[in-house]
N, C-alpha and C positions, 0 to 999 in steps of 0.2 A: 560384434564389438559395439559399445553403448556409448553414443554421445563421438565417435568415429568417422572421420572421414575416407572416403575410398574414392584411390585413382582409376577414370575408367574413359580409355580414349582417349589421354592425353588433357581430362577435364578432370575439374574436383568436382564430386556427387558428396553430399551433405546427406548423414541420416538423416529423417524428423524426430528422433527421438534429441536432437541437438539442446541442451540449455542455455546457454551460456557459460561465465562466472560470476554467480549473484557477488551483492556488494556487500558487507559487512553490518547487519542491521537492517537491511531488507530485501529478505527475503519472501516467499509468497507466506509463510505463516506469521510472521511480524507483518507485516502489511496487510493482513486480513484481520490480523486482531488488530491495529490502529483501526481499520475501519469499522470493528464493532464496537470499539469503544468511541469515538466520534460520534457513530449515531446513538451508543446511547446514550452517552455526554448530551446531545439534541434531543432527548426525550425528557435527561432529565432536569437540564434548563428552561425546558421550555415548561414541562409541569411546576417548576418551582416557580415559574415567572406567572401563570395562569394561577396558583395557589396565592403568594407572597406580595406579587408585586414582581417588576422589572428589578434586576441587579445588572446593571452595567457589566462588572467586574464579571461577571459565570459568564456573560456574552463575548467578551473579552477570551474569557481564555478558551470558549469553545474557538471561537474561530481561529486563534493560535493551535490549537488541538487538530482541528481541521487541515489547517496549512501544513501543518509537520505533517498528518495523511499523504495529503495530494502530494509534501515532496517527496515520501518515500514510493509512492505511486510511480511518478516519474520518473525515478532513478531506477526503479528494479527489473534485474534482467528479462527480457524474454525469449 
């Protein structure tokens, strides 16, 4: 039985196959695509800044980009 606990000896034994209950939004494939899009968001601010000159703003919202990563990072099950 998958993701099941089983009594044994009077103890709980925990499959490894255990998830959790992810949260709504992040899950391991939204949080993997947040992190490919983050760095390419950081590749392609940072050739725009190397090309154009610095935009405050693209650095602005990479790191707002960034931050919604790291907290879907931290919120989702293991």
């Amino acid at each position: 039985m998958q993701g099941a606990s089983r009594r044994i000896g009077g103890t709980m034994e925990g499959t490894d196959d255990e998830k959790g209950v992810a949260m709504p939004g992040s899950t391991d494939s939204s949080t993997k695509t947040m992190g490919v899009l983050t760095v390419g968001g950081l590749v392609v601010v940072t050739a725009y800044t190397a090309v154009l000159g610095s935009n405050g703003w693209l650095w602005f919202g990479w790191v707002v980009l960034g931050l919604i990563t790291l907290g879907m990072v931290a919120t989702r099950s293991t």
